[in-house]
Backbone bond lengths (Angstrom), bond angles and torsions (degrees), N, CA, C in turn:
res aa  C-N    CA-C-N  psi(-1)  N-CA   C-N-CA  omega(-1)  CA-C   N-CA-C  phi
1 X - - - 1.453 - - 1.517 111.15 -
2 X 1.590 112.72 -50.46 1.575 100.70 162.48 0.677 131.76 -120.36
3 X 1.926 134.46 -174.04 1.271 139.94 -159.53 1.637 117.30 -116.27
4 X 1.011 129.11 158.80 1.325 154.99 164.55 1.500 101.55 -57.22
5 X 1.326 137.91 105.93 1.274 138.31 170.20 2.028 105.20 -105.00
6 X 1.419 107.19 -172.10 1.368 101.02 -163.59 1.714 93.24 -142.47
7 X 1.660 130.30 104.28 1.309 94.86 -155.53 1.874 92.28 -113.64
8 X 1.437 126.03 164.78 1.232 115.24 145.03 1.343 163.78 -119.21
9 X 1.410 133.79 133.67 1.553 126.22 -154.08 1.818 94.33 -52.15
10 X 1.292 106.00 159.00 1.428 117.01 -156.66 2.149 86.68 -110.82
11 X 1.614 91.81 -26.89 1.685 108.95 -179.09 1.380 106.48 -84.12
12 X 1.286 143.50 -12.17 1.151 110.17 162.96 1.638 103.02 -161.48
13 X 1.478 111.19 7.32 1.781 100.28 -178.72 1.782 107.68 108.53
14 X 1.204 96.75 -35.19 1.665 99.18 175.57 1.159 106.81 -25.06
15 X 1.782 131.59 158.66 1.081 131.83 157.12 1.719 100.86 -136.98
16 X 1.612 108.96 142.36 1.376 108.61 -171.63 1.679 94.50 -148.75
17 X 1.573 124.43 158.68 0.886 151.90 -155.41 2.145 102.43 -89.77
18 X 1.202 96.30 120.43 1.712 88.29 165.68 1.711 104.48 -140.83
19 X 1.253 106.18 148.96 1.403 115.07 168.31 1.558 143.14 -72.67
20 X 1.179 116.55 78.58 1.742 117.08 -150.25 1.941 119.78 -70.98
21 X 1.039 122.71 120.21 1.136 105.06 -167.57 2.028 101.20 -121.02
22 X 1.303 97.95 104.04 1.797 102.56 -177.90 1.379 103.86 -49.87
23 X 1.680 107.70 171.22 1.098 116.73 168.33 1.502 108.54 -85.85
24 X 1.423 121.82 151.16 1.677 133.30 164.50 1.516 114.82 -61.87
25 X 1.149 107.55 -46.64 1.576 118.50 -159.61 1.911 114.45 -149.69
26 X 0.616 117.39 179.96 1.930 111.09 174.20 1.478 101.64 -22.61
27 X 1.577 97.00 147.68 1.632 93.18 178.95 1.497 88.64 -127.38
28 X 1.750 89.75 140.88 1.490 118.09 150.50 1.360 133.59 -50.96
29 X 1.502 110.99 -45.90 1.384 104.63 -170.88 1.763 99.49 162.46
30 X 0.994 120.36 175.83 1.028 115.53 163.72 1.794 141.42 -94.65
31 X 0.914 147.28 -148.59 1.418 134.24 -158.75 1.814 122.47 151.66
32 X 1.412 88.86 100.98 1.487 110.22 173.29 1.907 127.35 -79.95
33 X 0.932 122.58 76.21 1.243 114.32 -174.19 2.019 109.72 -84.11
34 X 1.705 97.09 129.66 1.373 104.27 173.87 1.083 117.31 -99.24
35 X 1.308 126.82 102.56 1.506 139.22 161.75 1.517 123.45 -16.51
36 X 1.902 116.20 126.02 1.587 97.48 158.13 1.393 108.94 -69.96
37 X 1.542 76.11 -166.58 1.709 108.89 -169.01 1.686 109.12 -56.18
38 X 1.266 122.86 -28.00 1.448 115.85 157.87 1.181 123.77 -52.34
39 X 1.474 137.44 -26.99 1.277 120.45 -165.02 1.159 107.27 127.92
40 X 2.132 120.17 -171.83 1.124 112.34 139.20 1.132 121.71 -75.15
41 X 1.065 132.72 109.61 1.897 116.90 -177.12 1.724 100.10 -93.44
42 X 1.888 104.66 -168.19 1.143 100.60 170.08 1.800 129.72 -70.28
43 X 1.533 96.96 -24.52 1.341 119.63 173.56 1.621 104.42 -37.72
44 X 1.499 92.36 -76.84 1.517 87.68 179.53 1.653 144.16 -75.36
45 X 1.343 95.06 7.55 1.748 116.31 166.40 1.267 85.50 -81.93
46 X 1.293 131.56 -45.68 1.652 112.58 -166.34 1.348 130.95 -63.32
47 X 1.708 98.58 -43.40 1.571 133.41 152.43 1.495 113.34 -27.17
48 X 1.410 96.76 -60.95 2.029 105.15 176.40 1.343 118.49 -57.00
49 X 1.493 103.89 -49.65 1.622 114.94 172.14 1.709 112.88 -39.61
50 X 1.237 97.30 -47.66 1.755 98.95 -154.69 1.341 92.33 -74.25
51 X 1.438 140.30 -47.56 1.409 153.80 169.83 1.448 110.89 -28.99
52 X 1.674 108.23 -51.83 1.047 106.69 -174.38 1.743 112.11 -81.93
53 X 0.936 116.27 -23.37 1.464 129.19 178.83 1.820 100.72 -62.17
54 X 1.457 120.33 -36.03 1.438 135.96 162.67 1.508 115.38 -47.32
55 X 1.916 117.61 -46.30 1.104 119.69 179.07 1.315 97.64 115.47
56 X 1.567 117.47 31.74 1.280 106.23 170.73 1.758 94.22 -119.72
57 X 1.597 106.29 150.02 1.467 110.07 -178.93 1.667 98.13 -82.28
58 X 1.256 150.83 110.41 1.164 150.29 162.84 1.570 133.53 -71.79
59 X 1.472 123.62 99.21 1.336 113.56 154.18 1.473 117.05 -92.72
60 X 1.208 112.59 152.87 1.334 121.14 174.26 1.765 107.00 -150.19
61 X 2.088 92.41 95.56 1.851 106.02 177.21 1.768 95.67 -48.00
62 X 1.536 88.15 161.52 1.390 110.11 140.40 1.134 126.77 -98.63
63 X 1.072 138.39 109.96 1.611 147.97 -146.83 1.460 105.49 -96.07
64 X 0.748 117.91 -22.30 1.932 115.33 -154.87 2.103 89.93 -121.13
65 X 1.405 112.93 18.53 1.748 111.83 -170.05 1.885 89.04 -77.60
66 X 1.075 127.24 -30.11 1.511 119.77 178.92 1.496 108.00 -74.50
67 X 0.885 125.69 12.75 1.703 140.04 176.54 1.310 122.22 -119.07
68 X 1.674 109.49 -27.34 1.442 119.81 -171.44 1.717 109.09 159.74
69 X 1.228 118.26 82.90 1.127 129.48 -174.83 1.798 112.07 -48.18
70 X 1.203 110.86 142.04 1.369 110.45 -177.24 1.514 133.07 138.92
71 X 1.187 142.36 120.26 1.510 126.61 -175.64 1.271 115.56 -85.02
72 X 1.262 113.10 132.10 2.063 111.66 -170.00 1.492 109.48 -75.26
73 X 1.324 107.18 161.65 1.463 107.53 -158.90 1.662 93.78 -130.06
74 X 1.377 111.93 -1.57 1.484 108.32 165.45 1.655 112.71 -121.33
75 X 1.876 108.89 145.76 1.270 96.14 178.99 2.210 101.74 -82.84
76 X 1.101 107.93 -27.07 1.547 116.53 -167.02 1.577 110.63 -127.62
77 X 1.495 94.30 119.43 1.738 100.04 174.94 1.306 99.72 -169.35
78 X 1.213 133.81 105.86 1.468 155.53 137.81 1.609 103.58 6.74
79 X 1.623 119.76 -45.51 1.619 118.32 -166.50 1.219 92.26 -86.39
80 X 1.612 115.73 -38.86 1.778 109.59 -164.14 1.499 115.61 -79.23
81 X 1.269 113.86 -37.09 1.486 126.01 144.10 1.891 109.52 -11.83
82 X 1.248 102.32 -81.66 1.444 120.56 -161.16 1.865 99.31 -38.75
83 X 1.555 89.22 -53.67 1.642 116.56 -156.94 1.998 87.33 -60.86
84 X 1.313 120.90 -81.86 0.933 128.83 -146.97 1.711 107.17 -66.52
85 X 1.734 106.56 -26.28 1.570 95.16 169.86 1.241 108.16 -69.97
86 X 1.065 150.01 -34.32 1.791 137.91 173.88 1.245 101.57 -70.88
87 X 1.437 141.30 -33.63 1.644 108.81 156.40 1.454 127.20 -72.10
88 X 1.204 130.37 3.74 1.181 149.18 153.28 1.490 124.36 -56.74
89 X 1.403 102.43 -39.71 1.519 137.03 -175.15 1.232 101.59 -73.65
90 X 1.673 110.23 -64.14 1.241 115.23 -171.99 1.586 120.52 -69.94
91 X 0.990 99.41 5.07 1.860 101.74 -169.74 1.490 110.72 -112.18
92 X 1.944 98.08 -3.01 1.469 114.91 -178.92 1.636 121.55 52.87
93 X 1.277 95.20 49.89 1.837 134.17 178.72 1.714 94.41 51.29
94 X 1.414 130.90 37.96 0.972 134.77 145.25 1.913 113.78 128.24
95 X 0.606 96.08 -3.91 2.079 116.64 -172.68 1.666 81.59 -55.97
96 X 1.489 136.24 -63.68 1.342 130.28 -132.24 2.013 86.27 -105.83
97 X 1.322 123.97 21.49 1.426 101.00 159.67 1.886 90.76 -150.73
98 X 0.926 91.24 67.80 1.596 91.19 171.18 1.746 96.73 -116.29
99 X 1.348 110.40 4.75 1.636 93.50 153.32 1.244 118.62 -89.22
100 X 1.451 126.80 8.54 1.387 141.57 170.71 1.930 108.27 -80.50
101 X 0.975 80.44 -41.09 2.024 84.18 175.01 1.356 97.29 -84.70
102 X 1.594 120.10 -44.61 2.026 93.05 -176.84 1.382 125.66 -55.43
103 X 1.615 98.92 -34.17 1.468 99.77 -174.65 1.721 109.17 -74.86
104 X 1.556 120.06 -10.82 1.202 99.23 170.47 1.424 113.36 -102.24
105 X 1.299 133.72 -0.78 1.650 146.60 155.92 1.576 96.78 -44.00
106 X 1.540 106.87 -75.55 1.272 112.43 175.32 1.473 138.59 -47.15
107 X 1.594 107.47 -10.04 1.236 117.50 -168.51 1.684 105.26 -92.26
108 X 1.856 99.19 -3.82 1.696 86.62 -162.20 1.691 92.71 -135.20
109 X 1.409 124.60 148.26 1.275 139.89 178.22 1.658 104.39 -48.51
110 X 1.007 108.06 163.05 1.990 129.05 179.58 1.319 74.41 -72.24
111 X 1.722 90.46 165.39 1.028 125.25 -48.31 1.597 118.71 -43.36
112 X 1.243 134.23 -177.56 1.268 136.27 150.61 1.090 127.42 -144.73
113 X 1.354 119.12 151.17 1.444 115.26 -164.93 1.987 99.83 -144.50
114 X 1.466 79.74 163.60 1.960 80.41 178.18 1.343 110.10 -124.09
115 X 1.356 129.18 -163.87 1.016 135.77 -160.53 1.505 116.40 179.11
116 X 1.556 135.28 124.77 1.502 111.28 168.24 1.670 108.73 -150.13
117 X 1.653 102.62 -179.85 1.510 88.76 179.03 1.362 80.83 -151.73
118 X 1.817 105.65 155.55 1.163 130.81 -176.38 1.933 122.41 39.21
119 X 1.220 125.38 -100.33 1.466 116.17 169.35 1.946 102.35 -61.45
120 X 1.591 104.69 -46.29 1.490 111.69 172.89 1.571 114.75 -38.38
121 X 1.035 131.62 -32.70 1.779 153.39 -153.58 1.945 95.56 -75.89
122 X 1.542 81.64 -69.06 1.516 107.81 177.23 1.746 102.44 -49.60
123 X 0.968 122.52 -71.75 1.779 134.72 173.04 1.736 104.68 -27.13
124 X 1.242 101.58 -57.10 1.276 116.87 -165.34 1.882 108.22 -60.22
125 X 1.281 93.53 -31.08 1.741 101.30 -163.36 1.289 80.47 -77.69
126 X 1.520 133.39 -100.91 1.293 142.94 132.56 1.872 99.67 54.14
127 X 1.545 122.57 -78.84 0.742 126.99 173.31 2.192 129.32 -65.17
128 X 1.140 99.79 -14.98 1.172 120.88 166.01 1.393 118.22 -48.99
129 X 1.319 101.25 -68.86 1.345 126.36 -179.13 1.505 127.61 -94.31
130 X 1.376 111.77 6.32 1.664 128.14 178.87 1.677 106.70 -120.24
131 X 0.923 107.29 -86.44 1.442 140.45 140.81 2.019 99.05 19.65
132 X 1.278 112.64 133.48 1.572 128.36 167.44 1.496 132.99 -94.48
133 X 0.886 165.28 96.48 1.517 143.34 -163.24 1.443 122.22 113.73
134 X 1.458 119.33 -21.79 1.465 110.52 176.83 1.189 115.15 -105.55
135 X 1.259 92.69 157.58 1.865 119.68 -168.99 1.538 108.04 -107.68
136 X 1.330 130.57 -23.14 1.537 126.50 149.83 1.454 120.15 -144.83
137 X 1.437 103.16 167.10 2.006 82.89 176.90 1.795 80.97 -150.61
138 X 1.584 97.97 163.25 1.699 113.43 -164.28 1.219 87.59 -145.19
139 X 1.617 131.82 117.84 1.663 154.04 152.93 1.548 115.48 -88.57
140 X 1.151 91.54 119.71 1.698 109.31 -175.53 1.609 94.26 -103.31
141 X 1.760 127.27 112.65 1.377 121.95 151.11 1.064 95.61 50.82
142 X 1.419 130.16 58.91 1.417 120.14 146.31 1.385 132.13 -73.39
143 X 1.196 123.10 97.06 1.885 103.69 176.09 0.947 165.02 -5.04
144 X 1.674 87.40 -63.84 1.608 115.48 -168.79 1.223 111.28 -122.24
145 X 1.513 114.27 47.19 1.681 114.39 175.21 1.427 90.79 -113.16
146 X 1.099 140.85 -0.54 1.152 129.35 -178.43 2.265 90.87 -75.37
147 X 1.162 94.43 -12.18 1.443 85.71 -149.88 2.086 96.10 -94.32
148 X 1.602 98.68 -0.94 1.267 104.53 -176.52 1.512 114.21 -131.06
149 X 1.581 108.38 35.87 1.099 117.78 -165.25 1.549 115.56 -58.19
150 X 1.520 115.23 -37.01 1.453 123.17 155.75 1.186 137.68 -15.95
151 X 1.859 107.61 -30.81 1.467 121.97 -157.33 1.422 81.03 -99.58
152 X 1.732 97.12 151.66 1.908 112.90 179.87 1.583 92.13 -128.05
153 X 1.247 94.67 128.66 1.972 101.46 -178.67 2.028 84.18 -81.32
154 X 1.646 83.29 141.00 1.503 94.11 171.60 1.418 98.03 -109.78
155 X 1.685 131.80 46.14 1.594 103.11 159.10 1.406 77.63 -158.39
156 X 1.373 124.49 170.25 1.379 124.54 -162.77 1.519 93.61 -68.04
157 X 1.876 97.33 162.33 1.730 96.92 -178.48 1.481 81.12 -174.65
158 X 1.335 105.19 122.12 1.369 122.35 143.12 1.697 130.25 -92.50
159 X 1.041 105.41 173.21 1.920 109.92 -171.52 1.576 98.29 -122.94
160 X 1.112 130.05 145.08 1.770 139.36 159.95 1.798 104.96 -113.90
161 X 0.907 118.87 106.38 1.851 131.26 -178.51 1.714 102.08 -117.68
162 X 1.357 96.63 159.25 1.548 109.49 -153.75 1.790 92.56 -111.27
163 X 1.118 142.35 84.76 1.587 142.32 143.34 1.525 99.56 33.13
164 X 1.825 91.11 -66.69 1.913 94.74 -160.84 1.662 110.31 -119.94
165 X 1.617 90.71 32.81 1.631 86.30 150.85 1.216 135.50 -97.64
166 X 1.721 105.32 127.78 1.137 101.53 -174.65 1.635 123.93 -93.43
167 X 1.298 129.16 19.43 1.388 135.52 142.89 1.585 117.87 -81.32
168 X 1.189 127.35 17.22 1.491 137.27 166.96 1.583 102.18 -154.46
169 X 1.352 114.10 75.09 1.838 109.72 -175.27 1.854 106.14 -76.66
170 X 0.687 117.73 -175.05 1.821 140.93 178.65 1.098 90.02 -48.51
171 X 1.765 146.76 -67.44 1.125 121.42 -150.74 1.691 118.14 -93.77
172 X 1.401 101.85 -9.60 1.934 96.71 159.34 1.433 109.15 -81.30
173 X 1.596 123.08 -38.22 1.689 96.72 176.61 1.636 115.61 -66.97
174 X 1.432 116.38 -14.66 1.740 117.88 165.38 1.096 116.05 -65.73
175 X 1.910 118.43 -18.55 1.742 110.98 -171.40 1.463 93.57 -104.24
176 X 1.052 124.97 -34.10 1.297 117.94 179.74 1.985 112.56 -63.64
177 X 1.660 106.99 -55.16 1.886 87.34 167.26 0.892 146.09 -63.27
178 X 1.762 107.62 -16.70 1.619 127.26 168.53 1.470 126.10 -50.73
179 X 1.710 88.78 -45.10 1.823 112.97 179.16 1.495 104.01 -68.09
180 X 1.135 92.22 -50.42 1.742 86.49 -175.02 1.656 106.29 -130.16
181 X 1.236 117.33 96.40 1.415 129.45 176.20 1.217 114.16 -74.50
182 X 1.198 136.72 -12.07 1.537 138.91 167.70 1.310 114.93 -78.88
183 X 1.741 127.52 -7.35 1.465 106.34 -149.40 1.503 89.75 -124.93
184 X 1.996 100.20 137.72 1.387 105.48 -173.64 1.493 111.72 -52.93
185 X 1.354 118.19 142.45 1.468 117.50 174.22 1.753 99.54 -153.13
186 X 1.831 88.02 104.11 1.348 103.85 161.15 1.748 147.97 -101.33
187 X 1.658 101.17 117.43 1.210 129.75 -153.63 2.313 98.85 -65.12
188 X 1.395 109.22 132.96 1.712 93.79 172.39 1.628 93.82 -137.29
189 X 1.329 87.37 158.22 1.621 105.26 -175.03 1.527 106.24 -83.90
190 X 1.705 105.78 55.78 1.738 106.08 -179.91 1.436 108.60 -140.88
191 X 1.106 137.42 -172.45 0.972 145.85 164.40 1.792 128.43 -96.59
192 X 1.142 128.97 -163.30 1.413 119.60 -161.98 2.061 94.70 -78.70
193 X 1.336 105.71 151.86 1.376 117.38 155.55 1.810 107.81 78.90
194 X 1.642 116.24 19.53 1.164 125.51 -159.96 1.357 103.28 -63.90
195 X 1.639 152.39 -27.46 1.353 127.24 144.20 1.365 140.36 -35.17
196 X 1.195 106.44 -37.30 1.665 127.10 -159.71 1.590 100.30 -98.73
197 X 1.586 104.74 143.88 1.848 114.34 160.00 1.372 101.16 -12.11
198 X 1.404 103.49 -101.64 1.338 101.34 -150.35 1.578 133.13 -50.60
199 X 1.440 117.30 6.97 1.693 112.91 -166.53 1.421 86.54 -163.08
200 X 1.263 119.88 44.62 1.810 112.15 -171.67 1.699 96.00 -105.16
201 X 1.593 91.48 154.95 1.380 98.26 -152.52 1.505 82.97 -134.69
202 X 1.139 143.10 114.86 1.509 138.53 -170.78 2.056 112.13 -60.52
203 X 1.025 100.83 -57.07 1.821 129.21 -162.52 2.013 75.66 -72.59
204 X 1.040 134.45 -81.88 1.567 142.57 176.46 1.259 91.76 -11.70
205 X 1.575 126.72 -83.08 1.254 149.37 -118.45 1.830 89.44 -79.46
206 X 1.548 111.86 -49.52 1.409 125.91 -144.15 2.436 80.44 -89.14
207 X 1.404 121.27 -38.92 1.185 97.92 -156.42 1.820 90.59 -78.60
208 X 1.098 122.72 -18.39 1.344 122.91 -160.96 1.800 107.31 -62.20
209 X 1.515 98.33 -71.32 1.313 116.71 148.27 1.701 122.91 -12.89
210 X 1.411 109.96 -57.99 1.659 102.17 161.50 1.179 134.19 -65.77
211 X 1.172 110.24 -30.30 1.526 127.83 172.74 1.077 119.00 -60.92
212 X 1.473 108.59 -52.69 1.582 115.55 159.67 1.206 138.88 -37.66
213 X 1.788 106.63 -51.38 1.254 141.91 172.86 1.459 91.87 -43.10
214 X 1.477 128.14 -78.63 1.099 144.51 -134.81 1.242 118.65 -80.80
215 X 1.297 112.60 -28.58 1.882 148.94 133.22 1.423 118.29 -0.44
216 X 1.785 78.96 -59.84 1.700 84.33 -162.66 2.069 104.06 -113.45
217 X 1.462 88.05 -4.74 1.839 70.85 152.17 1.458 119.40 -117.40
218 X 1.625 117.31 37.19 1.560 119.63 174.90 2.008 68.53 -102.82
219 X 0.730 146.39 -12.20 1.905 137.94 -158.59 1.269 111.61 -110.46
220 X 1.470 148.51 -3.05 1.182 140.26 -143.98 1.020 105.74 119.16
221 X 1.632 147.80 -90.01 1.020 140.94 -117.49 1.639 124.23 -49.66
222 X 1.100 118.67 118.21 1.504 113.23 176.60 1.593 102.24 114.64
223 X 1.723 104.85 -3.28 1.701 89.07 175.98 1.396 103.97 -123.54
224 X 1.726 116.16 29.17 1.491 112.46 178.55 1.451 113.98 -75.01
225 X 1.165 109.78 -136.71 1.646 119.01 156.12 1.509 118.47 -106.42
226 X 1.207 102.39 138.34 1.709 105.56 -158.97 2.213 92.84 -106.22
């Protein structure tokens, strides 16, 4: 359903790979999704698909292409794991390629909105509060916002966290509502990565998704350019 686009950093000329997914029918708005730590895989081409089938125009960068150009073709592998958490590392759970999300913010008509999961989560917050052009953003199990608690999203943004994940335990979702006591943060009876293969949680996956939905038409959606 979609295509391979070619996008560019506005910071230095870079050019890196994102996955474009058109709209089906009237469009909502547009829509940035930030990839986990796998990559783009097929998962999340599929992810884009369904979004766009919603009426959202979807890009989704490849974030980690200044590390190793390419979209991943597995969601789970022990070697790719290894590889892609040290580009994870190196990108400082996402702070140093968020000119990879402007240029795809920029790549798509108002409204716009983001989206992420796992290292993506982290990106997503990150982009909230750095970030130009969006009107909401939605973090799935992000990690490493505990580690950027400092940052204040300037456009509405809720969080989706997993009960029984144990890469976000009880006392980062306590530092994260403490820091910011105003900001929706929704609790699921799953464990880490509840969209995705490996930790997918069906009932998780489907209420999150509404929330999201609902996110981004309390924000714009449906009054961009169609």
């Amino acid at each position: 359903m979609g295509e391979t686009l070619r996008l560019t950093s506005a910071a230095d000329g870079f050019e890196f790979d994102a996955y474009h997914a058109p709209v089906t029918d009237a469009r909502r708005g547009g829509l940035v999704i930030c990839h986990a730590i796998w990559g783009v895989t097929p998962h999340l081409r599929e992810l884009a698909d369904g979004y766009a089938e919603a009426g959202y125009e979807v890009i989704v960068p490849s974030l980690f292409d200044r590390f190793r150009r390419g979209f991943a073709e597995r969601d789970t592998d022990p070697e790719l794991y290894a590889r892609q958490n040290g580009f994870a590392e190196a990108a400082h759970w996402g702070a140093d390629v968020l000119d990879g999300v402007q240029a795809a913010i920029d790549a798509l008509a108002p409204p716009v909105f983001a989206l992420g999961f796992c290292f993506g989560g982290t990106v997503a917050w990150l982009a909230a509060a750095r970030c130009r052009g969006l009107s909401a953003v939605a973090s799935f199990y992000g990690g490493q916002i505990v580690d950027y608690l400092d940052e204040t999203p300037k456009v509405a943004t809720i969080l989706h966290l997993g009960k029984r994940d144990e890469l976000i335990p009880p006392p980062a979702v306590e530092a994260i509502t403490a820091r910011h006591p105003e900001l929706p943060v929704y609790l699921y009876d799953a464990g880490h990565a509840f969209v995705a293969p490996n930790g997918y949680d069906a009932e998780s996956a489907h209420l999150s998704r509404l929330r999201t939905l609902a996110l981004f038409a309390r924000n714009g959606a449906g009054r961009g350019d169609v």
